[in-house]
C-alpha positions as CSV (number, residue, x, y, z in Angstrom):
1,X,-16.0,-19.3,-18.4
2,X,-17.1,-22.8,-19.4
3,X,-17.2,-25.0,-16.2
4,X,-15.6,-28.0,-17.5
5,X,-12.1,-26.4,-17.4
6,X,-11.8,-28.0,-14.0
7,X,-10.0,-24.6,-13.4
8,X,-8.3,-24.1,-10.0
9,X,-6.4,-21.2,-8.7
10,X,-4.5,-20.3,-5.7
11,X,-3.0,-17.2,-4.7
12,X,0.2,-16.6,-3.5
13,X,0.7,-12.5,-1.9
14,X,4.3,-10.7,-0.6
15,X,4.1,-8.0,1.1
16,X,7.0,-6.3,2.9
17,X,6.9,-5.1,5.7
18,X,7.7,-1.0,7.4
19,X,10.5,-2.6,9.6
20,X,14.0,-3.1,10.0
21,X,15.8,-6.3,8.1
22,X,14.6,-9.6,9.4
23,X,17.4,-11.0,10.5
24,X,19.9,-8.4,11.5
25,X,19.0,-4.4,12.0
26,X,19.9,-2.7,9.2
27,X,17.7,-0.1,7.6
28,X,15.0,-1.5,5.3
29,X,15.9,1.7,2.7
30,X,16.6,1.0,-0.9
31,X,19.4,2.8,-2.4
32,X,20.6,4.6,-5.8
33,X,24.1,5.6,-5.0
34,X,26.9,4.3,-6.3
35,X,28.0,1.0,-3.9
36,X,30.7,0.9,-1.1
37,X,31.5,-3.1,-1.6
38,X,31.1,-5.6,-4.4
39,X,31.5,-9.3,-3.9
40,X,31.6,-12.0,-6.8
41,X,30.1,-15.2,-6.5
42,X,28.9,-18.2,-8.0
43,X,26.0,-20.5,-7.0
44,X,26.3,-24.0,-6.4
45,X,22.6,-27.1,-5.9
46,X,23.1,-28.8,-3.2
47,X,21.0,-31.4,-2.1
48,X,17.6,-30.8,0.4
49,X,16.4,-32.4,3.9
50,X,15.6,-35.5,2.2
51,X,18.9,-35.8,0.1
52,X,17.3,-35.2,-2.9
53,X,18.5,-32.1,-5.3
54,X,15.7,-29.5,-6.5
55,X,15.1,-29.8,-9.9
56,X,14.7,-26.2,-10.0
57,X,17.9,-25.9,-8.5
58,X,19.6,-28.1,-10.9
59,X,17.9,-26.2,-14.0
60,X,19.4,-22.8,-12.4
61,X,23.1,-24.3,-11.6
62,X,23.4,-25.5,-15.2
63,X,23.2,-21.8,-16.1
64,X,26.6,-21.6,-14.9
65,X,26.0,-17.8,-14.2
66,X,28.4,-15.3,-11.9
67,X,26.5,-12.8,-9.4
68,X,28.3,-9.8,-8.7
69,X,26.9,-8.6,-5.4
70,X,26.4,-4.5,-4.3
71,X,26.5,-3.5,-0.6
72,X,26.8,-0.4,1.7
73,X,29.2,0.1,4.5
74,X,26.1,2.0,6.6
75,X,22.7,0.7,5.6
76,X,24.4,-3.5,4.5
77,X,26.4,-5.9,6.9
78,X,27.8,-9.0,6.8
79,X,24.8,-11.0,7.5
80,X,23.3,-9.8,4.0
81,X,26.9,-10.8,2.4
82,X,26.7,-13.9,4.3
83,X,29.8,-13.8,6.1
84,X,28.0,-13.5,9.3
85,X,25.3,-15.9,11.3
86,X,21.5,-14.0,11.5
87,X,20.5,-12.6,14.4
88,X,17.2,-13.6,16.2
89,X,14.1,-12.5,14.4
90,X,12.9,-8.7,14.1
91,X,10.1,-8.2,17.2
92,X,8.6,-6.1,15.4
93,X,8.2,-7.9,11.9
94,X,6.8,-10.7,14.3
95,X,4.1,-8.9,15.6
96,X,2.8,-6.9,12.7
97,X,2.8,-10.5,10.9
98,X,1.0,-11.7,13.2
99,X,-1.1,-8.7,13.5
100,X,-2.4,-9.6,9.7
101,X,-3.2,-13.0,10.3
102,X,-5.4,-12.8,13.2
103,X,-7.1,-10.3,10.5
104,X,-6.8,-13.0,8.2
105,X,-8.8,-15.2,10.5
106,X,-5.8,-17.5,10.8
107,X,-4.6,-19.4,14.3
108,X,-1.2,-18.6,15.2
109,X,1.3,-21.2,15.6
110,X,2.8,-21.7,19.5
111,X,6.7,-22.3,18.2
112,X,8.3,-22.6,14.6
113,X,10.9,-23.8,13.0
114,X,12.9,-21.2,10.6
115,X,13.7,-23.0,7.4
116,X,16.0,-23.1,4.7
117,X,14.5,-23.1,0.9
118,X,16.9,-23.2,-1.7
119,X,17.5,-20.1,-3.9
120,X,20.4,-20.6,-6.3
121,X,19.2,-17.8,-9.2
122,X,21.9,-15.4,-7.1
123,X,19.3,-13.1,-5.6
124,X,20.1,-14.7,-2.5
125,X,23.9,-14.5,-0.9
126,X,23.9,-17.7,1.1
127,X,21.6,-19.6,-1.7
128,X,18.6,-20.2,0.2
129,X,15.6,-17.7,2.0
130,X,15.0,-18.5,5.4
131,X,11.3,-18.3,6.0
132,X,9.0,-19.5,8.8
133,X,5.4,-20.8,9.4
134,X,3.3,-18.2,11.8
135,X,-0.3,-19.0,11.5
136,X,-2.7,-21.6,9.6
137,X,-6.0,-22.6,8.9
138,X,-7.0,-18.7,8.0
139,X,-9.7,-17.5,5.2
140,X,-11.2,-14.5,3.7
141,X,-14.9,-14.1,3.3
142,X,-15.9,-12.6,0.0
143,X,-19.2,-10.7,-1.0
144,X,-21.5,-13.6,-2.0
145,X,-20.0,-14.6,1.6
146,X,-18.0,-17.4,0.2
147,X,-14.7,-18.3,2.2
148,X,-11.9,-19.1,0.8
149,X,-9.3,-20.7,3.2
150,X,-5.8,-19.4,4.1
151,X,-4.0,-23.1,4.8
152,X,-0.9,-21.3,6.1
153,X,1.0,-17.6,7.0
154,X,4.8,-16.9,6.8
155,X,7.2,-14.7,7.6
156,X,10.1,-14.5,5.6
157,X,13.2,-12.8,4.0
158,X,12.6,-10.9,1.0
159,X,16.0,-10.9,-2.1
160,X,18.5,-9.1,-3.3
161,X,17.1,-7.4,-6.1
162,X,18.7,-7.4,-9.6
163,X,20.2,-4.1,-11.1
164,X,21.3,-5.7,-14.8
165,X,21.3,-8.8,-16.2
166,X,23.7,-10.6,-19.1
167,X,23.7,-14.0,-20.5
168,X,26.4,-15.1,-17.8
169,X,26.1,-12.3,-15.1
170,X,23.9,-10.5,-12.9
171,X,24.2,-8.0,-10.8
172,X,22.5,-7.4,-7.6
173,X,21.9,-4.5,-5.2
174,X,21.8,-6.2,-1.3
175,X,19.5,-3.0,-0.2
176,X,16.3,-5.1,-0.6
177,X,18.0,-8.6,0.9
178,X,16.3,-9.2,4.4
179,X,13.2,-7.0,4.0
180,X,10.7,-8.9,5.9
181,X,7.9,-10.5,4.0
182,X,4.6,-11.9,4.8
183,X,3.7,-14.6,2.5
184,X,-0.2,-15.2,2.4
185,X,-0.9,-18.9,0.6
186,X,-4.7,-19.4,-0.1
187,X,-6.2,-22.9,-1.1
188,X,-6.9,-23.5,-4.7
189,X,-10.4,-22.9,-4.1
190,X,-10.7,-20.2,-6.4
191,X,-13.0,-21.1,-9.5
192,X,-13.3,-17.9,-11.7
193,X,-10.7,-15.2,-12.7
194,X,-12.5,-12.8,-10.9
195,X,-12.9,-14.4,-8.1
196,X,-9.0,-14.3,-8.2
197,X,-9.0,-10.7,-8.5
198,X,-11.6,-10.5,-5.2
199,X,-9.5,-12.0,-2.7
200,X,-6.3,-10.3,-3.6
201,X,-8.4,-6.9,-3.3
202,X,-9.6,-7.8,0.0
203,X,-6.3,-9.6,1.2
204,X,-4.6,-6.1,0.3
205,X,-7.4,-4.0,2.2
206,X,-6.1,-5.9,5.1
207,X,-2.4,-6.0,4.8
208,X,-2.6,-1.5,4.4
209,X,-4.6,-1.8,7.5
210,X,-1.4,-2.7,9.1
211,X,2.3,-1.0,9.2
212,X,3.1,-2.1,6.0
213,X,5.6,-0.8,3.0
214,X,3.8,1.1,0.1
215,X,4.2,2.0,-3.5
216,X,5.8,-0.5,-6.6
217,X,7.7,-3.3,-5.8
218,X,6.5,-3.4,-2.0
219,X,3.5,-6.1,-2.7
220,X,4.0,-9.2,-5.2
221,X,1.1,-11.6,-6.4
222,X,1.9,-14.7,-7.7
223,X,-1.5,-16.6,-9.4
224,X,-0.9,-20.7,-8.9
225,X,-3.7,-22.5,-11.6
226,X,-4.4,-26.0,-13.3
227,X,-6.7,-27.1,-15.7
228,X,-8.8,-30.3,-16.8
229,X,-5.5,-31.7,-19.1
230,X,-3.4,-29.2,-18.8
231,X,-0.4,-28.7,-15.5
232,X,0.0,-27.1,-12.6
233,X,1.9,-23.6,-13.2
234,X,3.1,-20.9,-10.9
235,X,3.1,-17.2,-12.6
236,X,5.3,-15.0,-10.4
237,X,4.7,-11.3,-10.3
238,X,1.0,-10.1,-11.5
239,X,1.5,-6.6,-10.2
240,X,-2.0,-5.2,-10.5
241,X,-4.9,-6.9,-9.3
242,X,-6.4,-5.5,-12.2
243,X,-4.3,-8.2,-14.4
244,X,-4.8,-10.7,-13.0
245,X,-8.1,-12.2,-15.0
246,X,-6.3,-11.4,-18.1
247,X,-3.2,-13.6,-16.7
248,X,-5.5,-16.3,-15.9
249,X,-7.2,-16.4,-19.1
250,X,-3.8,-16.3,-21.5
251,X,-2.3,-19.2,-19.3
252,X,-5.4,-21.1,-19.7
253,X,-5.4,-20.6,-23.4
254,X,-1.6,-21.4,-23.4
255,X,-2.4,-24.6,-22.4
256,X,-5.4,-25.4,-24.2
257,X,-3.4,-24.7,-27.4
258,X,-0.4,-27.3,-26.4
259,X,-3.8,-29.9,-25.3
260,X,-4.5,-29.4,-29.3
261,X,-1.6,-30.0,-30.6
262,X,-0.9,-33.3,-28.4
263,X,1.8,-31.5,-26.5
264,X,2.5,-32.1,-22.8
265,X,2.3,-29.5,-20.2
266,X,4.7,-28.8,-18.2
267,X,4.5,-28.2,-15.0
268,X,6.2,-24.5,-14.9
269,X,7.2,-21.4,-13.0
270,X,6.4,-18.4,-15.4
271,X,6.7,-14.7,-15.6
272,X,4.0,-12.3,-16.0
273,X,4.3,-9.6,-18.5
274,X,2.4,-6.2,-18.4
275,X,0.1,-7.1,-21.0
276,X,-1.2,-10.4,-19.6
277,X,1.4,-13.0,-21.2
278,X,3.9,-14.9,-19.0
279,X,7.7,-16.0,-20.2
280,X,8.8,-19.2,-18.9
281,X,11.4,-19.2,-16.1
282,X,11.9,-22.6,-14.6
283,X,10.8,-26.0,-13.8
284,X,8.3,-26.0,-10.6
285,X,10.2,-26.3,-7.5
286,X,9.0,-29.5,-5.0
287,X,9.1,-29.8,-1.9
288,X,13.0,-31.4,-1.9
289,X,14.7,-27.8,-1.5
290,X,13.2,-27.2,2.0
291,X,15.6,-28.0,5.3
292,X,16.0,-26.1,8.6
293,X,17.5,-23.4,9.5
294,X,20.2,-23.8,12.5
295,X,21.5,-20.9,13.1
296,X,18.2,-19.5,14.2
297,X,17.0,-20.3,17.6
298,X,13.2,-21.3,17.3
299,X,10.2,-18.5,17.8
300,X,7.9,-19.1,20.2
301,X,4.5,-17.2,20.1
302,X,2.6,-16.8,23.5
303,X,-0.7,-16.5,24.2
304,X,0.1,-13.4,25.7
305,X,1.4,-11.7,22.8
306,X,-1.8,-13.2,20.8
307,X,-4.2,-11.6,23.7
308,X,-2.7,-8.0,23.4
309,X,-2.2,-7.9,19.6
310,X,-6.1,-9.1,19.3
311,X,-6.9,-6.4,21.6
312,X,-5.4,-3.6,19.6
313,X,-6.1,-4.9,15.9
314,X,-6.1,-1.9,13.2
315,X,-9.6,-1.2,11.1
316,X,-9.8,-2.3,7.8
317,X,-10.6,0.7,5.0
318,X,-14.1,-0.3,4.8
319,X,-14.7,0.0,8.3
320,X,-13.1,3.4,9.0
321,X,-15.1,4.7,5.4
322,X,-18.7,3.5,7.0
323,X,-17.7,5.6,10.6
324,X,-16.5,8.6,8.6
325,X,-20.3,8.4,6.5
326,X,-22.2,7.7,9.3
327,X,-20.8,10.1,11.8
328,X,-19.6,12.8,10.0
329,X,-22.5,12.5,7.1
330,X,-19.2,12.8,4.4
331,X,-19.9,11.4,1.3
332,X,-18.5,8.1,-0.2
333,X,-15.9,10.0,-2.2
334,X,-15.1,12.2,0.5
335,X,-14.6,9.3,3.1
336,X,-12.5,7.4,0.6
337,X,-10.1,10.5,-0.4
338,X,-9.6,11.2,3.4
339,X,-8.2,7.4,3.6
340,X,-6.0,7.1,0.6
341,X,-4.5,10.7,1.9
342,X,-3.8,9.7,4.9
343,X,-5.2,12.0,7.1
344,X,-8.0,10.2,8.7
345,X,-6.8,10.3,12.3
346,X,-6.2,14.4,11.7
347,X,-9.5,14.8,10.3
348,X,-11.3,12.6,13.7
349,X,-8.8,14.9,15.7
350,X,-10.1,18.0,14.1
351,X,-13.4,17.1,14.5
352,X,-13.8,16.3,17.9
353,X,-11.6,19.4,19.4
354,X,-13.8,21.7,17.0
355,X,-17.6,20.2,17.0
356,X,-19.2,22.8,15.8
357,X,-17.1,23.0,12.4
358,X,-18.7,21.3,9.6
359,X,-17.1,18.4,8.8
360,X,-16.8,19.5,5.2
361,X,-15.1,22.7,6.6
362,X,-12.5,20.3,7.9
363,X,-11.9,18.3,4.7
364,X,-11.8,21.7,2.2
365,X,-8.7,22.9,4.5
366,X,-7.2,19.7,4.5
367,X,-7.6,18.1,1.3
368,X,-9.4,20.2,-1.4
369,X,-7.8,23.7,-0.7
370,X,-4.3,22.6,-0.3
371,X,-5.4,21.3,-4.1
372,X,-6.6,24.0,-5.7
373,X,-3.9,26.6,-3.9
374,X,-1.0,24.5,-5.8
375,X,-2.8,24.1,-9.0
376,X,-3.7,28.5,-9.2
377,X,-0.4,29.7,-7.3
378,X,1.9,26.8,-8.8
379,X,3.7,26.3,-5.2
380,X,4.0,22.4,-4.6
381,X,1.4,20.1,-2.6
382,X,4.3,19.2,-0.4
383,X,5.4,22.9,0.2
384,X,1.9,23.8,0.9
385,X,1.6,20.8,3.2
386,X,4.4,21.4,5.3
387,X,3.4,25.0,5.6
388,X,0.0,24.2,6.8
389,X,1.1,22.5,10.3
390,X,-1.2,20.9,12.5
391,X,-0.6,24.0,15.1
392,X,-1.5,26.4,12.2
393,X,-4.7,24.5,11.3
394,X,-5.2,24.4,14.8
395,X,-5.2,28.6,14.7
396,X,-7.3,28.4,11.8
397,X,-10.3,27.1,13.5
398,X,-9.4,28.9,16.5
399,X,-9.9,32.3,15.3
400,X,-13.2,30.8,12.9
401,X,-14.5,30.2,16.2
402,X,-13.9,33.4,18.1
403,X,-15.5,35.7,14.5
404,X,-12.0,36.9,13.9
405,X,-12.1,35.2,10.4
406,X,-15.0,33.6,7.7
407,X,-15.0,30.8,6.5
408,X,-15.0,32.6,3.2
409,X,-11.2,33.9,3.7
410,X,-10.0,30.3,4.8
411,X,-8.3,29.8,1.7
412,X,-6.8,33.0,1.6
413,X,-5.2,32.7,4.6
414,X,-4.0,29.3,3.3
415,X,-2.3,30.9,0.3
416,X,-0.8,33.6,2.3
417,X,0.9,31.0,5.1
418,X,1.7,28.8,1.7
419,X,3.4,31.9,0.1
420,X,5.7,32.4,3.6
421,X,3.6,34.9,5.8
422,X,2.8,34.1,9.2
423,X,-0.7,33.4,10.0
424,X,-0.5,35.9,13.3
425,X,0.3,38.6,10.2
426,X,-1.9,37.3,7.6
427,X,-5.1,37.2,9.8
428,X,-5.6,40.8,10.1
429,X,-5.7,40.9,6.6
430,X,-8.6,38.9,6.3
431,X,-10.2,39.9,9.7
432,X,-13.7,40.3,9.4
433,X,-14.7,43.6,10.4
434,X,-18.4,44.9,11.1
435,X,-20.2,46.0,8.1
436,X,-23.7,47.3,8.8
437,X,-26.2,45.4,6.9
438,X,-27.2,48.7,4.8
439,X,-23.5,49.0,4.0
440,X,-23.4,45.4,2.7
441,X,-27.0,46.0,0.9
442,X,-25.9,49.6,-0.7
443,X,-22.8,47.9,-2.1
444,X,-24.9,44.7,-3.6
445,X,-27.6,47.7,-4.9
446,X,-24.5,49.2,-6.6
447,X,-23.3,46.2,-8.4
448,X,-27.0,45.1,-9.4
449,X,-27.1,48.5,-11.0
450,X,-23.6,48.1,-12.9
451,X,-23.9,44.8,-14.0
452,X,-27.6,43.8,-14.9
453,X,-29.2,41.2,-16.2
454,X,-26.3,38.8,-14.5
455,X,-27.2,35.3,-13.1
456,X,-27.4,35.3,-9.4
457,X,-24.5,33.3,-9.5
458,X,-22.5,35.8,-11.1
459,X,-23.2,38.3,-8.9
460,X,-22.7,36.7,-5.8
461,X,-19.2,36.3,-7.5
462,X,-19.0,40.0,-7.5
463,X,-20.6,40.1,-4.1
464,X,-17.9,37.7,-2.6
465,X,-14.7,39.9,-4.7
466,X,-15.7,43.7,-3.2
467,X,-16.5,42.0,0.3
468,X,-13.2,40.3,0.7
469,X,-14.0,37.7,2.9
470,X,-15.7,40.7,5.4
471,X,-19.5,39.2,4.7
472,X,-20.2,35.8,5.3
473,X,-21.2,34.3,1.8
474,X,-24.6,32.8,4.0
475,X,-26.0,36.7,4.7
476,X,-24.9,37.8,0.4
477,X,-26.6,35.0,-0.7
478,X,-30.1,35.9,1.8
479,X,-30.0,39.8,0.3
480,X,-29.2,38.9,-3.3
481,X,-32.3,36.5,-3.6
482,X,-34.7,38.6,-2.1
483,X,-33.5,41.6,-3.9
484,X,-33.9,40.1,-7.3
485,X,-37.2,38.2,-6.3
């Protein structure tokens, strides 16, 4: 990347969060069903705090579109169809937004202001989002330990989202309308488009550290960049960290292009495409669309509430993955499936109520033979998950540790409980019984008669098949060796 771009980027992240609406209580659920209510409307700019219309605004009025809106009489109210005043802010989306910037390094604010921004591209009912300053002067440090500051935190309402779209119409679904949002701004202190791609993977790391809405759609990344020459531009929506150096680059060789053909550039909100491109969408919005919100009592934050959610902040991913490696001697990969699935508090649970199971006992049976039971018997991961309770795991190890099982027949068991058999029934099935060790050596002498010239590792198949789960694998293993030594 030559360094006399005089390239600058700033990030902009949305995540929503696992709440209830911001500003009244409805459901944060998104819906498929056919709609209870539909409302027509048209949008109207009108000017901001400092009487001056956004020329964003104006560029979307002049569209002259109508906005059919979709609503449910159970899960949508009249706040999200505007016919209502909002209710006082959602606790909870307070405090988990406040939860990630202390993790952000950011200070919290000690009262705010709700605002108004103008939104007149329909998405919102009442034409503006009401959003709200909660913390500044944060950063995140990155692995040459370079900081890059977070100048301010918000909490906000996330919009309507759009079902179709015509030249003249669109239709949106209110389901999404109110979701809160946490808007994380960084400084434009980011040279490289890989750096770019950094802080949004660690910014990410912490916001899924905290109670947080998952899957497509949930999290949005906007990439704010200028060049030597060139103009400031916003590009809304570069799903996939992943994308985002590509992004970077094609805008920056968007504009060099117009530079060589002694074109001015704009200063633009685009939108990205999945294959790195952006589309133009509007002017940049200024500052002029911004006024406050009165219908919403100010929020104060005290130091109280700072002092207990400080106390109690969630680890980040890289933290719990180093304790899982170091205490439980787990493997990278291991550590790192245990997070993404989810079931890092069962597996700590497991393994301090059972200490003498191997930690690698207590991942098999709840990660890797839940796997490979769905994949031989065809019966689905969920089935198979919600089969295996806690209480039944619980058994498992219960009966491993009084010798009533091996660990051999775990998975058998599994299958069985999977399949629809009690584990009290299945158990005897699988109950290791005492075989002498010249009954277990007589049977291996049999099948090293039958069968030579095999690889130890083929009989110890053959071992494992006649035995049933009756011998532990440890003790076949021992008498096969020595035998064929």
């Amino acid at each position: 990347m030559d360094k006399n771009l005089g390239l600058k980027i700033g990030l902009e992240i949305h995540q929503q969060l696992d709440t209830s609406k911001l500003f009244c209580r409805c459901p944060s659920i998104l819906r498929e069903d056919e709609p209870d209510v539909i409302v027509k409307r048209k949008m109207y700019a009108v000017a901001g705090e400092t009487g001056v219309t956004d020329i964003a605004a104006l560029h979307e009025y002049e569209k002259g579109k109508e906005f059919i809106y979709q609503g449910y009489k159970d899960t949508t109210c009249e706040i999200e169809f505007d016919e209502s005043p909002p209710m006082e802010i959602d606790q909870e989306a307070l405090e988990i937004a406040l939860q990630i910037s202390l993790l952000l390094n950011a200070k919290p604010v000690e009262v705010s202001q709700v605002m108004r921004k103008t939104v007149i591209d329909g998405s919102n009912t009442s034409g503006f989002q009401r959003t709200l300053i909660i913390a500044k002067n944060g950063f995140v440090e990155l692995e040459n330990k370079k900081k890059i500051s977070i100048p301010a935190i918000c909490l906000e309402e996330d919009a309507a989202r759009a079902i179709k779209r015509t030249e003249k119409t669109t239709i949106f679904r209110l389901d999404r309308l109110g979701i809160p949002l946490v808007e994380i701004v960084t400084g434009p202190e980011i040279f490289l488009p890989e750096e770019a791609k950094e802080v949004a993977l660690k910014i990410g790391e912490i916001l899924r550290a905290c109670k947080v809405k998952r899957g497509i759609g949930t999290i949005r990344q906007d990439v704010n960049l200028s060049i030597s020459g060139g103009a400031r531009t916003e590009i809304k929506g570069v799903q996939e960290p992943n994308l985002i150096p590509k992004t970077i680059e094609n805008e920056i060789q968007r504009q060099h292009e117009l530079v060589k053909q002694k074109k001015k550039v704009e200063e633009t909100v685009r939108r990205a495409e999945p294959d790195g491109s952006t589309v133009f969408l509007r002017p940049l919005p200024g500052a002029a669309r911004m006024y406050p919100e009165t219908d919403v009592p100010l929020v104060y934050i005290s130091k109280e509430l700072i002092k207990k959610l400080q106390a109690n902040l969630p680890k980040l991913k890289s933290e719990i993955k180093l304790e899982l490696m170091s205490k439980y001697k787990l493997s990278n990969e291991f550590a790192s499936i245990i997070i993404d699935e989810n079931k890092t508090e069962q597996f700590q649970a497991l393994a301090k109520e059972f200490s003498k199971a191997s930690p690698l006992l207590i991942y098999k049976i709840l990660i890797l033979y839940p796997k490979e039971i769905s994949s031989h018997e065809k019966i689905p991961i969920e089935h198979i998950n919600e089969k295996m309770t806690g209480e039944i795991i619980k058994n498992l190890f219960r009966a491993l540790t009084k010798d009533e099982i091996s660990e051999s027949s775990i998975k058998d068991l599994m299958t069985d409980v999977s399949k629809g058999i009690s584990l009290e029934k299945a158990i005897p099935k699988h109950k290791t019984s005492a075989i002498s060790s010249n009954e277990i050596e007589n049977e291996i002498d049999k099948i090293l008669k039958e069968k030579p010239n095999l690889s130890i590792g083929a009989y110890m198949g053959l071992a494992m098949q006649k035995f049933k789960g009756k011998v532990e694998g440890k003790e076949i293993i021992e008498i096969l060796k020595r035998k064929i030594r």
